[in-house]
N, C-alpha and C positions, 0 to 999 in steps of 0.2 A: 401566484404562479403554480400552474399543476407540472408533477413531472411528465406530462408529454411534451411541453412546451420544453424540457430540461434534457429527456432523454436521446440517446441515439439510437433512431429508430432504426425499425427490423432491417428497410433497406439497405443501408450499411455497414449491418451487422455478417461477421464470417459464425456459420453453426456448422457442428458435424452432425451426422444422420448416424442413426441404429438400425440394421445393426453395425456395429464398426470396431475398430480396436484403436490401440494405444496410441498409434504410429499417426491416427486420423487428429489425433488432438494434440497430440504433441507438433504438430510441421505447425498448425496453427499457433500453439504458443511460442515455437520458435520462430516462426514470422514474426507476429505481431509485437513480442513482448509481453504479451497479456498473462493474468494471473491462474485466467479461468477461461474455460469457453460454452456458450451455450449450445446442447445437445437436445435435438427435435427428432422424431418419430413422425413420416410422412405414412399414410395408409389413403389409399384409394385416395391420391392429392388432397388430402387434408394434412394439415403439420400439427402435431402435439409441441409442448414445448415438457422436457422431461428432466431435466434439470439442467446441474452445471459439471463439470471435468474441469479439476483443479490441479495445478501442480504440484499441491500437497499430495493428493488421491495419489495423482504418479507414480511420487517418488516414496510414497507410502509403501505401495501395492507394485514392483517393479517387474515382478512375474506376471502380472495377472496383464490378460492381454483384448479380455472381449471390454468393450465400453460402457455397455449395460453394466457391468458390477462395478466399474470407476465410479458411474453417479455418484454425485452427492444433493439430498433434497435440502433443497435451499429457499431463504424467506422469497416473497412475490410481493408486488405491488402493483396496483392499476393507474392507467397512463392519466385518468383523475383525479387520483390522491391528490395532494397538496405538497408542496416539498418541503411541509412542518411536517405532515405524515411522514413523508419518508425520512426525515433526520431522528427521530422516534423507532422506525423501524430499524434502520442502521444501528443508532444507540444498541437497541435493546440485542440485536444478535450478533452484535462484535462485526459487522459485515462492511464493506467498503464498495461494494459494485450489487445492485438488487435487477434482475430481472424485471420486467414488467409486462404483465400479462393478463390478460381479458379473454379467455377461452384462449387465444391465439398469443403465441410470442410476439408483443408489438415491441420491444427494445430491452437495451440494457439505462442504466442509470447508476452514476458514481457518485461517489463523495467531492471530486473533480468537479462536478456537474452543481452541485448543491454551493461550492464553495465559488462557482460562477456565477450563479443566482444571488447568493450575496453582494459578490463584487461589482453585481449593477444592477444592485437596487430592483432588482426581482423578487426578493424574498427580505425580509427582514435584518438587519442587520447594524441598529443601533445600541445593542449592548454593548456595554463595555467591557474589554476584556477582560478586565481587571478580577471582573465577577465569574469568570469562568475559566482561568487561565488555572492552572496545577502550581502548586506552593512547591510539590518534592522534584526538588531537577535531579536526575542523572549529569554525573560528573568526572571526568577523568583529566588527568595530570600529565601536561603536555611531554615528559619526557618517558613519560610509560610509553612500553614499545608497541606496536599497533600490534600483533598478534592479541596478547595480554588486552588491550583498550577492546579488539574485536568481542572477545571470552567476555567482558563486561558489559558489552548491550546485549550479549546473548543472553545472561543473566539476569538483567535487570528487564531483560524483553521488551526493550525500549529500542527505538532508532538513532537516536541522538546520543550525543554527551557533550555541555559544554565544557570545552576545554579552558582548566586552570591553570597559571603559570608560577613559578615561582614563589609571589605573592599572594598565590589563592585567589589572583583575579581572573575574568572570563579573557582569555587570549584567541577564542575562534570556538570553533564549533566541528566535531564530526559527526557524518553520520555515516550509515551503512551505505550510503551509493559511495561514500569515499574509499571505505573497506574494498567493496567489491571491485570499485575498477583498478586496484593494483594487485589484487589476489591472483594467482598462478594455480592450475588445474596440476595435482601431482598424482602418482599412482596410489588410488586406494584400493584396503584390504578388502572392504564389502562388495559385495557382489550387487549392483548400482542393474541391472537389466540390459536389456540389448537392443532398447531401443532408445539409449543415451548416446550425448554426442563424445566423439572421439579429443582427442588431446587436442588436435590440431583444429578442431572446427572454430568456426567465429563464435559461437554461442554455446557453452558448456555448460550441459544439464546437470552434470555431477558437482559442481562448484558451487550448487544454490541450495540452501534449505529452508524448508518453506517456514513461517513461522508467523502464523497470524496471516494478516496481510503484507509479511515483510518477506524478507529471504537473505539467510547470511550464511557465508561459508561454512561449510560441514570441514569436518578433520584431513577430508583427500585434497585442501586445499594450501597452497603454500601463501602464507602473508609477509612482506617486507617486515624485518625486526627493525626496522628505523624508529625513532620515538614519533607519537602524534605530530607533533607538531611540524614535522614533515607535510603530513597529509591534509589538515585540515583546512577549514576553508578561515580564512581572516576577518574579513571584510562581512561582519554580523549580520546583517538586517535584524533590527530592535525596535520594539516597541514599550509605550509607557503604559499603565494600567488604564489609565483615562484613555485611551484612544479606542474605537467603536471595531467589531466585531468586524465591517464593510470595509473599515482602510487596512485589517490585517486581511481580509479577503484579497482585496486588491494587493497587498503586499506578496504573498502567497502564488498569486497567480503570475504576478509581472517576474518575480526570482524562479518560480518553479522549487516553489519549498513546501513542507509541511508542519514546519516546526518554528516559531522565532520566539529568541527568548524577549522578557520582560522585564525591564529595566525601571528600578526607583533612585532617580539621579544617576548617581555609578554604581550603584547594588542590583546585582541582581534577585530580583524578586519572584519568577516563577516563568513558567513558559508554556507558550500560546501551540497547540495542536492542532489542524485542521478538523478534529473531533473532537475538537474544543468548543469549535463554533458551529457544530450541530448541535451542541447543548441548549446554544443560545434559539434556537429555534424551535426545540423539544419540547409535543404539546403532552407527553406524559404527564 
């Protein structure tokens, strides 16, 4: 499967134009939810594709307001790669969404996209996980107060933690989308720019931080003191080591998860990442 057959093409795609400012890529990230948006340069009706405007840059840079100095240059791939190429190129530059481009912007392409390919049998996908699954889990203690559980994936710069109970067994699982949808926007001291969203908006800029391809509460943010095990989710999706890279795709896609752990009988043994299973494709 090449990623044109994978990506979403140009057609589809929302870009802002240079010259432009902040305000131009931000309504877009707050439509869409997107991480990033891609920025083209039209001259005498030809389009450049110039990079990408991320929410990082943003909330980086909160003053700065022309677009041209937001860019960020970002890795590229062509819409004939292979989508072992492109799990190789993600690999290598820590990246989750690649542009794809041939003179012209013809799409974007996710790790979403690559883990579809898997789940039917487009791409590769009979490893087992067992061989590419992480030994070291992130772990926290269901009656630690989510505040404090938050501080801990920020640390471990991870998204998850399976939750321990009592007994040191896995009782559930958080991750940061659980954080985020009880987190409360409160008044911060920094000076966050002026073209964030207000208290009262649906979608609050000042509440996210970017972090990799994640985003978790900054300090202007109020989190419930209840223990985890309020929050988390119960009901695990697991897998054994023996099962193939394709049925944790298909697991992956049918939950809308990114992460399940790995289970040896009743032990947990290690957990499965959606960049886990680009490993298994990786023609480095």
């Amino acid at each position: 499967m090449n990623v044109a057959d994978a990506m979403t093409p140009r057609s589809e795609l929302v870009t802002v134009e240079l010259p432009g400012t902040r305000d131009d890529a931000l309504e877009y990230l707050q439509d869409g939810g997107f991480s990033s948006v891609p920025v083209v340069k039209v001259e005498d009706g030809v389009e450049t594709f110039r990079g990408l405007v991320s929410r990082d840059s943003l909330i980086e840079n909160p003053d700065e307001d022309q677009l041209a100095l937001l860019l960020e240059e970002v890795p590229t791939i062509t819409g004939e790669a292979t989508i072992e190429e492109l799990a190789s190129v993600m690999l290598e530059e820590g990246t989750r969404r690649v542009p794809v481009v041939d003179g012209d912007l013809e799409g974007i392409v996710t790790i979403t996209d690559v883990i579809h390919a898997i789940a039917t049998d487009d791409a590769d996908g009979e490893t087992e996980v067992g061989t590419v699954a992480a030994r070291r889990i992130n772990a926290t203690y269901a009656g630690t107060p989510l505040p404090v559980a938050e501080r801990e994936l920020y640390y471990a710069d991870e998204p998850y933690a399976i939750v321990l109970d009592d007994d040191a067994e896995p009782a559930g699982i958080l991750t940061e989308v659980d954080v985020l949808e009880v987190a409360n926007v409160v008044e911060g001291e920094a000076r966050t720019g002026d073209s964030l969203a207000a208290d009262d908006d649906d979608w609050k800029w000042e509440s996210i931080k970017s972090i990799g391809n994640r985003y978790l509460p900054t300090r202007n943010v109020e989190i419930p003191t209840a223990p985890v095990a309020e929050f988390m989710t119960e009901d695990v999706v697991t897998v054994t080591r023996r099962k193939t890279a394709r049925e944790a795709a298909r697991l992956m896609i049918r939950h809308d998860i990114e992460q399940i752990p790995m289970m040896s009988g009743n032990e947990l043994a290690g957990i499965v990442q959606d960049t886990h299973l680009l490993e298994a494709l990786d023609e480095r």
